[in-house]
N, C-alpha and C positions, 0 to 999 in steps of 0.2 A: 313654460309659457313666457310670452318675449313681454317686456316692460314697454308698455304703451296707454295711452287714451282709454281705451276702454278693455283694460284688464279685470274691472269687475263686472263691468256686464258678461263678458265673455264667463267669469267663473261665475256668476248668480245664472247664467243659461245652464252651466256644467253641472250645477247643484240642481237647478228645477226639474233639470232630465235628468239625472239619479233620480229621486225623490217621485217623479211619475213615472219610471220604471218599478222601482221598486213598490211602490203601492197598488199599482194600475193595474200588473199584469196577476198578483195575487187575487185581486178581486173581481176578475175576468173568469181565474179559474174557480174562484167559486160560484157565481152563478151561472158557470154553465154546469160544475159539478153538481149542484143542487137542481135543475134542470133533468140532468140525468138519472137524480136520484127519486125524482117526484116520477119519471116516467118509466124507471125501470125496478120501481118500489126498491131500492139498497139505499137505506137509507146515509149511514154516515160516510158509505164506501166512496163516492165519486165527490164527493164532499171534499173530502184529504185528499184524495189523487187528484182535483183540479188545483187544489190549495198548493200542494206539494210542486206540481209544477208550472206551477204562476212563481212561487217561488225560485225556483232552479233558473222558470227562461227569463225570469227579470235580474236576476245577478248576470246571468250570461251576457245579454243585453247591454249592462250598464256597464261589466268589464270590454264590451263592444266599441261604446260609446266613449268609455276616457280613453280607451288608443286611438281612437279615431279622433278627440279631441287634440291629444296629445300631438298627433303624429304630424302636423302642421309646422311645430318647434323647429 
Protein backbone atom coordinates (compact mmCIF):
# COMPACT_ATOMS: atom_id res chain seq x y z
CA UNK A 1 0.00 0.00 0.00
CA UNK A 2 1.53 3.42 -1.18
CA UNK A 3 2.16 6.00 1.92
CA UNK A 4 -0.44 8.77 1.54
CA UNK A 5 -3.34 10.92 3.15
CA UNK A 6 -5.44 8.44 3.72
CA UNK A 7 -3.67 5.23 4.25
CA UNK A 8 -5.92 4.52 7.25
CA UNK A 9 -9.17 4.95 6.02
CA UNK A 10 -8.10 2.83 3.06
CA UNK A 11 -6.92 0.00 5.61
CA UNK A 12 -10.08 0.56 8.31
CA UNK A 13 -12.32 -0.01 4.72
CA UNK A 14 -9.94 -3.28 4.21
CA UNK A 15 -10.54 -4.48 7.89
CA UNK A 16 -14.52 -3.51 7.80
CA UNK A 17 -14.73 -5.64 4.59
CA UNK A 18 -12.89 -8.60 6.07
CA UNK A 19 -14.86 -8.48 9.19
CA UNK A 20 -18.43 -8.25 7.24
CA UNK A 21 -17.37 -11.00 5.05
CA UNK A 22 -16.40 -12.98 7.42
CA UNK A 23 -19.47 -12.64 9.77
CA UNK A 24 -22.12 -12.01 7.21
CA UNK A 25 -21.85 -14.70 4.99
CA UNK A 26 -21.78 -17.45 7.96
CA UNK A 27 -24.92 -16.03 9.15
CA UNK A 28 -26.70 -15.97 5.76
CA UNK A 29 -25.80 -19.71 5.65
CA UNK A 30 -27.37 -20.25 8.69
CA UNK A 31 -30.63 -18.94 8.33
CA UNK A 32 -31.17 -20.09 5.33
CA UNK A 33 -29.80 -23.55 6.62
CA UNK A 34 -32.30 -23.47 9.33
CA UNK A 35 -35.12 -22.56 6.88
CA UNK A 36 -34.33 -25.77 5.26
CA UNK A 37 -34.29 -27.43 8.07
CA UNK A 38 -37.84 -26.32 9.51
CA UNK A 39 -39.14 -27.23 5.95
CA UNK A 40 -37.54 -30.28 5.30
CA UNK A 41 -37.87 -31.52 9.06
CA UNK A 42 -33.43 -32.54 9.15
CA UNK A 43 -32.93 -31.02 11.70
CA UNK A 44 -29.15 -30.18 12.48
CA UNK A 45 -28.25 -31.36 8.74
CA UNK A 46 -28.74 -28.04 6.71
CA UNK A 47 -27.82 -26.17 9.69
CA UNK A 48 -23.89 -27.11 9.35
CA UNK A 49 -24.05 -27.30 5.69
CA UNK A 50 -25.28 -23.49 5.40
CA UNK A 51 -22.77 -22.77 8.26
CA UNK A 52 -20.07 -24.74 6.58
CA UNK A 53 -20.30 -22.88 3.56
CA UNK A 54 -20.95 -19.22 4.71
CA UNK A 55 -17.77 -20.29 5.97
CA UNK A 56 -15.61 -21.52 3.07
CA UNK A 57 -17.53 -18.51 0.56
CA UNK A 58 -16.54 -15.73 3.21
CA UNK A 59 -12.81 -16.73 3.33
CA UNK A 60 -12.81 -17.02 -0.46
CA UNK A 61 -14.40 -13.77 -0.69
CA UNK A 62 -12.09 -11.98 1.64
CA UNK A 63 -8.94 -13.69 0.04
CA UNK A 64 -10.85 -11.86 -3.25
CA UNK A 65 -11.03 -8.84 -1.64
CA UNK A 66 -7.13 -8.07 -0.38
CA UNK A 67 -5.84 -8.81 -4.08
CA UNK A 68 -8.12 -6.82 -5.24
CA UNK A 69 -7.17 -4.28 -2.57
CA UNK A 70 -3.73 -5.09 -3.12
CA UNK A 71 -3.50 -5.14 -6.57
CA UNK A 72 -3.78 -1.18 -7.08
CA UNK A 73 0.15 -1.12 -5.54
Amino acid sequence: MKDGPHQLLKAMSLMTTIVSQLAGFPLIGMFVGGFLDRKFGTDPLWLIVGILLGIALGIYVMLYSIKYFFSGD
